[in-house]
C-alpha positions as CSV (number, residue, x, y, z in Angstrom):
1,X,-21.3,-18.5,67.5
2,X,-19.8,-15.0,66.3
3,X,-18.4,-13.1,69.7
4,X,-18.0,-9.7,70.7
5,X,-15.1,-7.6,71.2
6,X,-15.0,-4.1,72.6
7,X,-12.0,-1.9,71.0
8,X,-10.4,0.9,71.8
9,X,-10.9,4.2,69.9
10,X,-8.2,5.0,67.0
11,X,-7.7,9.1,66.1
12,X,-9.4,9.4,63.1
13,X,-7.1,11.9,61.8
14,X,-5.6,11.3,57.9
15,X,-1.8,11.4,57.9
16,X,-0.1,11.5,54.3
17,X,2.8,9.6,53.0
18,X,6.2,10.4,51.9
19,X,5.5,11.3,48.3
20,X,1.6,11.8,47.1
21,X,1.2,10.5,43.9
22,X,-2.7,11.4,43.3
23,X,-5.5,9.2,43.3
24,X,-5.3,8.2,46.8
25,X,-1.7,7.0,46.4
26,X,1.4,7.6,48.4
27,X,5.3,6.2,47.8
28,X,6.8,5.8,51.0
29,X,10.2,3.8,52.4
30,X,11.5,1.1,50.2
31,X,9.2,1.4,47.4
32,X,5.6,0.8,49.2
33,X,2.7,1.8,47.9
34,X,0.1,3.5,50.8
35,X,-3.2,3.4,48.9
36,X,-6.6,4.4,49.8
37,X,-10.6,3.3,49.2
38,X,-13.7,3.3,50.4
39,X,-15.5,0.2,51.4
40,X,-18.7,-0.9,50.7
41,X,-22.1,1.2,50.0
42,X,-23.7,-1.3,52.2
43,X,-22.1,-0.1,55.5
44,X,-23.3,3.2,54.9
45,X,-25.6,3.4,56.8
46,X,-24.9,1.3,59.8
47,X,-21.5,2.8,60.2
48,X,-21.7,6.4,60.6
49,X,-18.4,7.1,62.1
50,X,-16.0,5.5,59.8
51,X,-14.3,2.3,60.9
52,X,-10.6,2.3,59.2
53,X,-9.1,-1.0,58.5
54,X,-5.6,-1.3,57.0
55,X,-5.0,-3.8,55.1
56,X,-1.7,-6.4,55.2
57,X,-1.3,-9.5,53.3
58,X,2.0,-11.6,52.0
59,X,4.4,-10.3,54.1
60,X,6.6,-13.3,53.7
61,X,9.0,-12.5,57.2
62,X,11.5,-14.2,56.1
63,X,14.8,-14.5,54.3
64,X,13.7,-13.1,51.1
65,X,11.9,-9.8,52.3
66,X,14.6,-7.4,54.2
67,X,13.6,-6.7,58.1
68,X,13.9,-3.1,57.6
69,X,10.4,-3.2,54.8
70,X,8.9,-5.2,57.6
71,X,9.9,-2.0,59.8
72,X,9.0,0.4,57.6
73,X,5.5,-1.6,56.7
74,X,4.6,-1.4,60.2
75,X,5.4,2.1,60.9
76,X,3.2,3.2,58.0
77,X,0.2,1.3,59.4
78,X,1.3,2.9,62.9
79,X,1.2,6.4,61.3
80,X,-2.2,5.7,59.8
81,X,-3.8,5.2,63.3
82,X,-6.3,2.2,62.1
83,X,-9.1,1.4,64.1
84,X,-7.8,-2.8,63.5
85,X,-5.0,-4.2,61.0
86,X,-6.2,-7.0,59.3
87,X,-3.3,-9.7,57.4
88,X,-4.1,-12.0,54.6
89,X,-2.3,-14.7,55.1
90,X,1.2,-15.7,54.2
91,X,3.0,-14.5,57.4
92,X,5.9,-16.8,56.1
93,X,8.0,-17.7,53.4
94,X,9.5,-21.4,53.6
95,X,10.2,-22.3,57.2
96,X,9.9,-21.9,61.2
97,X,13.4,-20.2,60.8
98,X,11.7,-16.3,61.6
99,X,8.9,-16.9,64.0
100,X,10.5,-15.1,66.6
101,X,10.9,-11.9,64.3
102,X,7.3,-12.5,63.0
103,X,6.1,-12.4,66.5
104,X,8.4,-9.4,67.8
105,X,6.9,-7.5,64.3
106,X,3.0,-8.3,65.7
107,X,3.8,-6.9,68.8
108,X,4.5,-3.7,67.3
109,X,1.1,-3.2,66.4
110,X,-1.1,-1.1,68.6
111,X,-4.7,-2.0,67.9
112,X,-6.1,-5.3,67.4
113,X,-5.0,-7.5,64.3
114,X,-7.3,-10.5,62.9
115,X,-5.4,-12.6,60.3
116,X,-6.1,-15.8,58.0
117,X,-3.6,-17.9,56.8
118,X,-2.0,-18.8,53.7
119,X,-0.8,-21.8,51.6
120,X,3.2,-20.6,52.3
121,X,2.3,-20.6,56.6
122,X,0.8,-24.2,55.8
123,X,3.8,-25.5,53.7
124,X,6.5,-24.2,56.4
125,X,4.5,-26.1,59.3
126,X,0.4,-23.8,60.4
127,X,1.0,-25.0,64.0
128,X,4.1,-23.4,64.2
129,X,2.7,-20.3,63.1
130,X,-0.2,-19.6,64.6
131,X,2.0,-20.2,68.0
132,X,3.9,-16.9,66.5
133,X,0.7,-15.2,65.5
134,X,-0.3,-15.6,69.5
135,X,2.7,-14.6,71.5
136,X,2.0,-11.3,68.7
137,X,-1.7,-11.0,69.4
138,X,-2.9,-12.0,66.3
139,X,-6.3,-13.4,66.5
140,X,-6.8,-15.7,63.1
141,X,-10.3,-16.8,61.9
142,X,-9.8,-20.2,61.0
143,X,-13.4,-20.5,59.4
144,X,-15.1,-18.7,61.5
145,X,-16.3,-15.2,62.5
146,X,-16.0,-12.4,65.1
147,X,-18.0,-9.3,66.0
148,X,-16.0,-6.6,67.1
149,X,-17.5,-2.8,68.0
150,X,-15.9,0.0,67.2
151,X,-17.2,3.4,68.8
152,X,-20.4,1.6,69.8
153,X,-20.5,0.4,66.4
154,X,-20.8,-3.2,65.3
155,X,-18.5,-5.0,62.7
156,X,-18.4,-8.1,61.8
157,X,-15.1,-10.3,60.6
158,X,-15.3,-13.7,58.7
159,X,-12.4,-15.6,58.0
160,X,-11.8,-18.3,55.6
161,X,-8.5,-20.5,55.7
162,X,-6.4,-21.0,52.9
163,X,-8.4,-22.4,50.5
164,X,-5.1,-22.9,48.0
165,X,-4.0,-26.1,50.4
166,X,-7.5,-27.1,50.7
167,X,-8.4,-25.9,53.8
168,X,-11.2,-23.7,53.2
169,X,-14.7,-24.2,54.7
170,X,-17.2,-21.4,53.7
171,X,-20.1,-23.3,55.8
172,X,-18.0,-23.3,58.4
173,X,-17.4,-20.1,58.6
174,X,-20.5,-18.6,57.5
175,X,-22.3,-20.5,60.6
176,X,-23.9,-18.7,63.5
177,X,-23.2,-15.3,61.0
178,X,-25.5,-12.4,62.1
179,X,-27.1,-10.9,58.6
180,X,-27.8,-7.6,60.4
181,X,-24.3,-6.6,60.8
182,X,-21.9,-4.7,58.7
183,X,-19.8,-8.1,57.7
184,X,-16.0,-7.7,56.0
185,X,-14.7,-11.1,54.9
186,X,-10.7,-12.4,54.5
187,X,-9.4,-15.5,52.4
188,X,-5.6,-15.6,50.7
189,X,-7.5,-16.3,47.9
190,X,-9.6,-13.5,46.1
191,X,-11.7,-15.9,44.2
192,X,-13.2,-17.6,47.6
193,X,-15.1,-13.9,47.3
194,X,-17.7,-15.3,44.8
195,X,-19.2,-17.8,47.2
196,X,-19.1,-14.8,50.0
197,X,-21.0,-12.2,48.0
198,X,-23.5,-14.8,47.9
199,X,-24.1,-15.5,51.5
200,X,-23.9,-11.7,52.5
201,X,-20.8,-11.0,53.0
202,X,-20.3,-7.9,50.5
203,X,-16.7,-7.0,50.6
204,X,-14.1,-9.1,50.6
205,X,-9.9,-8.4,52.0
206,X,-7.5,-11.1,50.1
207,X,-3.8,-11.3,48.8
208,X,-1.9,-14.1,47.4
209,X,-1.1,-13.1,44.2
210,X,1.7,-10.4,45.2
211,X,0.2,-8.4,42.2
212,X,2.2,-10.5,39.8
213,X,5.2,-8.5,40.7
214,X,6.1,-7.5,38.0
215,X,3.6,-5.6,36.2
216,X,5.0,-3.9,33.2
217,X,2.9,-4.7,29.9
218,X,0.4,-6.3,32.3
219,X,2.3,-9.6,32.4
220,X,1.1,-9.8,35.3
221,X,-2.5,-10.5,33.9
222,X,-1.3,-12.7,31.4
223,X,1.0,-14.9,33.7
224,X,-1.8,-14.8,36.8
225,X,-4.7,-14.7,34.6
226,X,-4.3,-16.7,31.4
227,X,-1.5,-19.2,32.8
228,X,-2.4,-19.6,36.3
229,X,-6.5,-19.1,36.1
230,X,-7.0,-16.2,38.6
231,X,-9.9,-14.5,38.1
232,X,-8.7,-11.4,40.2
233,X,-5.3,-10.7,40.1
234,X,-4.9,-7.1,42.0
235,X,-7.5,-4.4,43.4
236,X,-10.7,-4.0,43.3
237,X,-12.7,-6.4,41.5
238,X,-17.2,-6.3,41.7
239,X,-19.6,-3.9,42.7
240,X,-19.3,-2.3,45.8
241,X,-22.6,0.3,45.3
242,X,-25.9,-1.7,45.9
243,X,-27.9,-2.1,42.4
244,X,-25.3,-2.1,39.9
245,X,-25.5,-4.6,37.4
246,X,-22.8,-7.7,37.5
247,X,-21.5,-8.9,40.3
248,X,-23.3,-8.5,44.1
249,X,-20.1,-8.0,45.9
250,X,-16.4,-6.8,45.5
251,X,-13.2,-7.9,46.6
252,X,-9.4,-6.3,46.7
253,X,-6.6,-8.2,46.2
254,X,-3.8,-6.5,47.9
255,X,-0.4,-6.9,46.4
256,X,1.8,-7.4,49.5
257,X,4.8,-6.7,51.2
258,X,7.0,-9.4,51.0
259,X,7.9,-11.8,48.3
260,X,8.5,-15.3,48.4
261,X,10.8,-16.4,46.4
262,X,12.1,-13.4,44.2
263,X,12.3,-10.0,45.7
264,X,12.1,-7.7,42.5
265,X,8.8,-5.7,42.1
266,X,8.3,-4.1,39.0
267,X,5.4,-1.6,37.7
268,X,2.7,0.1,39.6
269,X,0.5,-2.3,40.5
270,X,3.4,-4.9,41.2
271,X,4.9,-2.2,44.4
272,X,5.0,-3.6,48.0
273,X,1.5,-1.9,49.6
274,X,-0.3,-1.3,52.2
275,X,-4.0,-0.7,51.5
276,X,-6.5,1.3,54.2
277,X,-10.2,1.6,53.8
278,X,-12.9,3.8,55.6
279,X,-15.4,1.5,56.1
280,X,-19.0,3.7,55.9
281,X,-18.1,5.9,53.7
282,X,-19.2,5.5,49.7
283,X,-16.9,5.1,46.8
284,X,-16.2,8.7,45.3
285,X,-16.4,10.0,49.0
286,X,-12.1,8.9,48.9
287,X,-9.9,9.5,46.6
288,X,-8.8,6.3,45.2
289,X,-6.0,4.7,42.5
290,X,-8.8,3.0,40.7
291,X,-12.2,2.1,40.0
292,X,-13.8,-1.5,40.4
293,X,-12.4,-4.1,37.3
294,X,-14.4,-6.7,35.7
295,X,-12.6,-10.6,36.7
296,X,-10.0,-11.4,34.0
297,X,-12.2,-14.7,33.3
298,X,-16.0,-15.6,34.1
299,X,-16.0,-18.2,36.9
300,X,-16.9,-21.4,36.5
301,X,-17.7,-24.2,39.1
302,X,-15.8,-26.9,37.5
303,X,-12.9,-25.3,37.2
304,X,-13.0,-23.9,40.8
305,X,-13.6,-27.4,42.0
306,X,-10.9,-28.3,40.1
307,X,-8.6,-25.8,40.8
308,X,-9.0,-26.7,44.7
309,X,-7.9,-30.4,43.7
310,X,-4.9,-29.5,42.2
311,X,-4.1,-27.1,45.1
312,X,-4.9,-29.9,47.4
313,X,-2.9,-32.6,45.8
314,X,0.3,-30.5,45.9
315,X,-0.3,-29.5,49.3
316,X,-0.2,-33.5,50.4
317,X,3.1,-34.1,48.3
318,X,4.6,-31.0,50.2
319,X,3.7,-32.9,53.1
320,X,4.9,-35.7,52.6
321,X,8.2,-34.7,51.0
322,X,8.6,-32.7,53.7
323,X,7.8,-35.5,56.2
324,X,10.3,-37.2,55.1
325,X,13.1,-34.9,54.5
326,X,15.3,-33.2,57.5
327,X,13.8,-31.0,59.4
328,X,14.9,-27.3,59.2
329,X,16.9,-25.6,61.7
């Protein structure tokens, strides 16, 4: 069954970035992005007072991502005065070797933070990181939900696990859901947002791809899209006003802050970001860096189902090769 949680009250009051750069865009520190949206039309009107969420995902602590963008990242969400941080997943990059830092960054925050994880925090060893996520007062949604109230209003969180190692489970999660409630869902993978929409979950938080990275002549949609079969590849992706035609629900991809394996980001949509969203208020009602996109390719069950296979089968020969190598100090 979903709880509740009663949170403090966050200022409401908009701060801008370093540099605006229109459409609800800011540069800040070390080449971050700060951009803005609306959520939903649904929430409208059940959430008078917005609710803002800011948005993390991929911050990859780690040898690959400097500390001082984690520092900066968190001092921009700080400034931002969010009512709750939420992380997509991939707290990690490729080992237990920065937990403590992960868990001293956490800390930092001053309101709560629900997170989900990704396939990188299950290659590098989940139990390890969820321990981190802890000691920092992360609370993660492992297929499940929460209701939280913020200013006497009611929100409600679902959480899928990384469904790229196979450990997704939307019935799980979706149990004991109240359909009365404002509901925002996170998954690492955007495309877990198609079986969401349909189970009334209209807005969807996810991360994974980093944006591609490197975005100039949107390679990133051909490498992502074409090569690597995501249907959503960054931003906002769906409908998010009730009775449009198409899809029944939208999702973001956020681009992230760290990087995994190379650290060069190229092209706008390819920048290191934060993303916040006022929750109750309607798109148009925020400035924003771009309308909803149509998915790059139509979905298709079989290839989902297969896609999830694949993922699966490479997370066991991690495993295993990593069950049998020396362990990382």
């Amino acid at each position: 069954m979903a709880r509740t949680q009663e949170l403090g009250q966050a200022t409401s009051g908009k701060l801008s970035g370093n540099k605006p750069l229109g459409n609800g865009t800011s540069l800040e520190r070390h080449g971050i992005r700060l951009r803005r949206f609306a959520g939903s039309a649904l929430y409208t009107d059940k959430l008078p007072e917005p609710i803002r969420v800011a948005h993390l995902t991929d911050i990859h602590v780690g040898l690959v991502t400097p500390m001082k963008v984690q520092t900066a990242g968190i001092d921009i969400v700080l400034r931002e005065k969010p009512d709750i941080v939420v992380i997509t997943g991939d707290f990690v990059c490729h080992s237990h070797a920065f937990l403590t830092d992960l868990s001293a960054i956490m800390k930092r925050i001053d309101v709560p933070v629900f997170g989900v994880l990704g396939n990188h925090d299950y290659w590098a060893g989940a139990p390890g990181v969820r321990t981190a996520l802890k000691r920092g007062g992360v609370e993660l949604l492992s297929n499940q939900s929460t209701i939280i109230e913020v200013r006497g209003q009611k929100l409600q969180l679902v959480g899928l696990d990384d469904a790229y190692t196979g450990h997704a489970d939307r019935q799980k999660a979706l149990k004991g859901m109240a359909r009365d409630i404002p509901t925002l869902g996170l998954s690492h993978i955007a495309e877990e947002a198609d079986g969401l929409w349909a189970n009334g979950v209209p807005f969807v938080l996810s991360g994974h791809t980093h944006g591609g990275q490197l975005t100039v002549a949107r390679l990133n949609e051909w490498a992502l899209g074409r090569l690597a079969g995501h249907r959503y590849v960054h931003g906002l992706y769906g409908r998010r006003e009730a009775g449009q035609p198409g899809e029944h629900g939208a999702v973001y991809v956020g681009a992230g802050l760290g990087a995994a394996v190379v650290p060069i980001r190229m092209g706008d949509r390819g920048n290191r970001e934060i993303a916040i969203f006022e929750l109750g208020l309607r798109p148009g009602q925020v400035p924003e860096h771009h309308a909803e996109q149509l998915a790059l390719n139509p979905p298709s069950q079989v290839a989902e189902e297969l896609a999830r296979a694949l993922a699966h089968e490479r997370f066991q020969a991690r495993r295993k090769r990593r069950f049998h190598a020396p362990r990382e100090q």
